[in-house]
N, C-alpha and C positions, 0 to 999 in steps of 0.2 A: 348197703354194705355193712358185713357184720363187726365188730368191734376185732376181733381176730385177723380178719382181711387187715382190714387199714393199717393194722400195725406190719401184718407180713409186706402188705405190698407198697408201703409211705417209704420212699428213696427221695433223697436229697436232689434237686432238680436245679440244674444250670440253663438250663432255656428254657423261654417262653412264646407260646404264642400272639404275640402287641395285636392280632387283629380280634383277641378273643373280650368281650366288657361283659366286666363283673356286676351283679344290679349292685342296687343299693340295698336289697332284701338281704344279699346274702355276704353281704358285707357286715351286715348290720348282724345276721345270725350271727357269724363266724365270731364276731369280738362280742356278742352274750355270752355265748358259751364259755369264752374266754373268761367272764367275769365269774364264771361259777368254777375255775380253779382252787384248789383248796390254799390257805395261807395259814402261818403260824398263829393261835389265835385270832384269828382271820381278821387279820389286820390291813387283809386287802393292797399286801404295799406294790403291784404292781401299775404301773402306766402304762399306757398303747400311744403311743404318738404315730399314727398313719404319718406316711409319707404323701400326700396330693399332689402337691407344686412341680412341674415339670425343672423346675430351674432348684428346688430343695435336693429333688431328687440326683440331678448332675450334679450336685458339690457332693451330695453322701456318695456318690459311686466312686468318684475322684478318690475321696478318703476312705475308700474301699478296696484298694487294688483294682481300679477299673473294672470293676464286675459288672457283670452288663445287664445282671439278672435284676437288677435294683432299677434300672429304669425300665426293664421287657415284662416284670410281671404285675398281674394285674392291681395287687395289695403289697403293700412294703411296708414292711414294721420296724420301726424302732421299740424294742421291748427293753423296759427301764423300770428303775425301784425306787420306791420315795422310803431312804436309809432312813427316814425320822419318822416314817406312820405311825408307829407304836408311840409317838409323843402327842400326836394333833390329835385331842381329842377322843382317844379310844373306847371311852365311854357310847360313841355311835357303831362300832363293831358288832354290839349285841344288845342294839336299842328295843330287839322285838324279844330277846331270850327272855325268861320269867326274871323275877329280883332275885331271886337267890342268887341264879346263875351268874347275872351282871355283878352282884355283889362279890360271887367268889373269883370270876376271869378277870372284868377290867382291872382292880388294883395291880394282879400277877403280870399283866400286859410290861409296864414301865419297870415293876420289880427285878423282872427277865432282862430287861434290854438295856436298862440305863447302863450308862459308862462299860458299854462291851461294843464296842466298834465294830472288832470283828464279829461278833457273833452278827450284829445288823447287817454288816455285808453280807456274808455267809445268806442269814435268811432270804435277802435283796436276791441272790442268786439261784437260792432253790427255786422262791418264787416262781422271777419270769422263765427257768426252766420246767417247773411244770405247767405254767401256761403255754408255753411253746409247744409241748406235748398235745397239748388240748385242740388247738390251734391247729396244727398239722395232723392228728387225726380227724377230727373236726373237716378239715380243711377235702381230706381225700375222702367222706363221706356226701359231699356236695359235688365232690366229682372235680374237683384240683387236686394239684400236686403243692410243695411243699421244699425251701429250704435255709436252712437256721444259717447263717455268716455270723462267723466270729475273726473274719479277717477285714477289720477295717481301725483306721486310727480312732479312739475313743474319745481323744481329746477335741480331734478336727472336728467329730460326729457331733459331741456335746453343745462346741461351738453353735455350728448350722442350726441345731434344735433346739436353743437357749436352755439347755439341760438346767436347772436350778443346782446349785452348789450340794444340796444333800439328797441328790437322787445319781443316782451312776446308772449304766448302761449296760444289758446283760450279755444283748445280741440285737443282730437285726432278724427280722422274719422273712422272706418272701411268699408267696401263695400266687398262683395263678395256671394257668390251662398249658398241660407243658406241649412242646413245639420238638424235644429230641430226649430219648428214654434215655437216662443214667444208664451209666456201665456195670458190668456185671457184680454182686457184689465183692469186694476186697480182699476178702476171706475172713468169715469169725473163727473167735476161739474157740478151743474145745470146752465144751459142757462143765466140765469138771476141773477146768482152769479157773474158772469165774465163779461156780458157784461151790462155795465151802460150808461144810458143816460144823458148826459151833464156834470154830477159830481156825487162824491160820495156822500151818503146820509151823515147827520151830526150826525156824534155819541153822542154828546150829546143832540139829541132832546128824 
């Protein structure tokens, strides 16, 4: 499938098929590919914590609005940021770049981030959402389907997967063989609602 497909035809999937198993091949592509996401100074700050555990899985669904897609499909993501990447070390971010390079990005790394909170979250979020992207196209080129939950308690979630204190939580993922086709789309907006040239118009003219 061509890169254009995947994006027309990737819809948000509430069921799955439980009698479908994912190898371990393509388990193991899907979150490579994930690693080659692009990241701010490629600071890499995202984490994949798979969901495995039959019984991890029923406490995240619980703190999930009962969704049932968290135990039925074949891969569950917890997609999360480690808010301090840009601290540990960033010096291995660009251990193969030439010296120059490493000379001029790693100092700028912490000069960016330090003491901006939000800017770290901010990044933490762009992150696992363009991994998410990756993931779910990724995801409908092996022949799954795909869908991103942002309805579930973060605090409960954290709990269940011993979140570390400076990594927060962006979404959950699911992936797997879907079992009933999404609804028709919603309705998009018009073209030219969304995409503006140079600025937005001035509301008070």
């Amino acid at each position: 499938m061509d890169v254009f497909s995947a994006i027309e035809q990737r819809r948000s999937i509430k069921h799955y098929d439980t009698s479908h198993q994912m190898t371990p091949e393509e388990e193991r592509r899907l979150l490579e590919l994930a690693l080659l996401s692009p990241t701010s100074f490629n600071i890499q700050n995202w984490r994949f914590v798979v969901l495995r555990d039959p019984a991890v899985k029923k406490q995240v669904r619980a703190a999930a609005w009962n969704q049932a897609q968290i135990e039925e499909a074949q891969l569950t993501l917890a997609l999360c940021a480690d808010l301090k990447a840009w601290d540990k070390a960033p010096e291995r971010y660009w251990r193969t770049a030439p010296e120059k390079t490493q000379q001029m990005l790693v100092p700028m790394i912490r000069k960016t981030y330090q003491d901006r909170e939000q800017l770290q979250r901010d990044e933490a979020m762009r992150s696992v959402g363009i991994a998410a992207q990756t993931l779910m196209l990724a995801a409908k080129q092996l022949g799954y389907d795909s869908g991103a939950l942002v309805g579930f308690d973060p605090d409960a979630v954290a709990k269940i997967i011993n979140l570390p204190p400076d990594h927060v939580i962006g979404m959950l993922l699911v992936i797997g063989k879907k079992k009933i086709d999404a609804y028709g789309r919603g309705g998009q907006l018009p073209y030219d609602e969304v995409v503006l040239n140079d600025r937005f118009p001035d509301a008070t003219a």
